[in-house]
C-alpha positions in Angstrom: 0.0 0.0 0.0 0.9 3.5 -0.9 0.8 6.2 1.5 0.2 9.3 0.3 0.1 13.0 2.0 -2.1 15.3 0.4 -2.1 19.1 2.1 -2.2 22.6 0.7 0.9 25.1 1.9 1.7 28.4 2.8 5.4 29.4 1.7 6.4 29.9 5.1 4.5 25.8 5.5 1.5 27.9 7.1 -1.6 24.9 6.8 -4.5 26.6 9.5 -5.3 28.6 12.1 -8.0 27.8 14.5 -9.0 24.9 12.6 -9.9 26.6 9.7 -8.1 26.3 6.3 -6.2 29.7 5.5 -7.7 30.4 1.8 -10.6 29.0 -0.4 -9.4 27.7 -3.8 -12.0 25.5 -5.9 -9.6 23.9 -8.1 -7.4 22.8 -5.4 -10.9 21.0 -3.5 -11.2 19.9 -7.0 -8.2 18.1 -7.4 -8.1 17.1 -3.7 -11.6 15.2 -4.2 -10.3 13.1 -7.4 -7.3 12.3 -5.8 -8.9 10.9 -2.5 -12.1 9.7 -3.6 -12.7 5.9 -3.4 -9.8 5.8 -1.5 -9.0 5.2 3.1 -8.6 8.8 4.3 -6.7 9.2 7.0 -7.1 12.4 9.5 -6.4 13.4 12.8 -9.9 14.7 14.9 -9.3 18.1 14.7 -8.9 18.5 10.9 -12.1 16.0 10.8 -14.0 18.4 13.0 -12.8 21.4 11.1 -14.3 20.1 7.7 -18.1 21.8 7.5 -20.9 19.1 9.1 -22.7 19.1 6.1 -19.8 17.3 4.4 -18.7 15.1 7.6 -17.8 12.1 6.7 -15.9 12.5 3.7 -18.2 10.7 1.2 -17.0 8.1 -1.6 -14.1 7.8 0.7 -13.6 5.0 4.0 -12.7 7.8 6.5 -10.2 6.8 9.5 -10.2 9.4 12.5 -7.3 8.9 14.8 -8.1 10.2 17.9 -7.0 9.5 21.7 -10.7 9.5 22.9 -11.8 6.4 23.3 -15.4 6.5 22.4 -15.4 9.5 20.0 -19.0 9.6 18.9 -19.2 10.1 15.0 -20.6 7.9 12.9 -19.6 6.5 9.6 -15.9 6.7 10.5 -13.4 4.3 11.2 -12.0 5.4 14.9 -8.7 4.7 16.0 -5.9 5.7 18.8 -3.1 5.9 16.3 -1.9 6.5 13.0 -0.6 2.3 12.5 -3.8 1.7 13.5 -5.1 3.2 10.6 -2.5 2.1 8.1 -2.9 -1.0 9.7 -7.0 -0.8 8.7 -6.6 0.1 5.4 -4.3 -2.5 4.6 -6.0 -5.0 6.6 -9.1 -3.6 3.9 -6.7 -3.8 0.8 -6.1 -0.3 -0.1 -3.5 0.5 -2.6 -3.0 4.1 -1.7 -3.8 6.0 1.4 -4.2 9.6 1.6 -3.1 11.1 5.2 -5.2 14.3 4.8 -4.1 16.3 7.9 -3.8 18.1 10.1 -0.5 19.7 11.6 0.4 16.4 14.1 -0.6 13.9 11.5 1.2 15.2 8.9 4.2 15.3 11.1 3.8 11.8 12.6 3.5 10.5 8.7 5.8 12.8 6.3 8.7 10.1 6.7 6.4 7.4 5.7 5.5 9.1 2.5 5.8 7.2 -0.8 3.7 10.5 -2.5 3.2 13.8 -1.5 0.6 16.0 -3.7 1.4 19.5 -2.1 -0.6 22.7 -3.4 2.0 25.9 -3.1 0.0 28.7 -2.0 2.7 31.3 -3.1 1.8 33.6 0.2 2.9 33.3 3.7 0.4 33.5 5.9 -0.2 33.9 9.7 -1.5 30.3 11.5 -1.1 27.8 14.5 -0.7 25.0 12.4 2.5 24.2 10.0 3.0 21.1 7.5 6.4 19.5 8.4 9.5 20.8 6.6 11.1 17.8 4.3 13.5 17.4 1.9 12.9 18.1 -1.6 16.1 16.3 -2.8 14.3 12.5 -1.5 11.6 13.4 -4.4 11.2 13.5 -7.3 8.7 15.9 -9.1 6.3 14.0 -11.2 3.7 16.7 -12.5 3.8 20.6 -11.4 1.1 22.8 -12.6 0.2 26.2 -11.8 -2.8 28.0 -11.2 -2.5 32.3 -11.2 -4.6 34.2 -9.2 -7.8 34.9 -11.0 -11.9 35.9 -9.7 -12.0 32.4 -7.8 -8.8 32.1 -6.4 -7.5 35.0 -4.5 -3.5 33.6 -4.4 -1.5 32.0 -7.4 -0.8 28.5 -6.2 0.9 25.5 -8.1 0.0 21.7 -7.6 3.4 19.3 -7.3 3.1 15.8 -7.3 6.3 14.4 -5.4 7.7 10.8 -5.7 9.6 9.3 -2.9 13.1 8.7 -4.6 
């Protein structure tokens, strides 16, 4: 099984602040559902509960919520108390690639575990709480980069990388 880290970045790694996203860009939703749809999900409780209620769970997508409380009440998610418990689901349910969608702890507890990371650059530095994990370019390789200018819908120019562990 693949894992795979999808998240959208501030230059200065910026990813939230008080569990909210820190911009609104439809094509990178866009490209985040194809990418994750029919696919595990795996988030930490916080980034689940910051995803709007009307869209809680994820649909088309098995959901895995790793949280410490031990009877965390949502239904239609998978629960569990750690992240190999939820790469240890998703295998156990025979998932090819697994998309670790956030937040700030996950992302840190999972970036060296990475086989694919599908960052969107937001080229703007914001002020937040919550950081993705710094890592190094040179153990990827770039497999697709496209870039998206500022336009009506999309208040910052941002670019899409797709990177392949080396």
């Amino acid at each position: 099984m693949e894992i795979s880290i999808i998240a959208a970045v501030a230059q200065n790694l910026a990813i939230g602040k008080d569990n909210q996203l820190l911009w609104h860009l439809p094509e990178d939703m866009k490209f985040f559902k194809e990418k994750t749809t029919g696919h595990h999900i795996l988030t930490g409780r916080k980034n689940y509960e910051s995803i709007p209620k009307k869209f809680r769970p994820l649909s088309q997508r098995t959901n895995i919520v790793v949280t410490r409380q031990t009877n965390y009440p949502e239904e239609g998610v998978h629960v569990v108390n750690s992240v190999e418990e939820g790469l240890e689901l998703a295998r156990k349910n025979g998932e090819t690639e697994l998309f670790v969608i956030g937040g700030g702890e996950i992302y840190k507890q999972t970036i060296h575990l990475a086989d694919n990371l599908y960052i969107t650059h937001v080229l703007q530095n914001f002020e937040a709480d919550t950081f993705f994990p710094a890592f190094k370019v040179e153990d990827y390789r770039v497999v697709k980069r496209q870039f998206y200018p500022q336009d009506v819908q999309h208040a910052y120019d941002f670019v899409i990388t797709h990177y392949k562990r080396k």
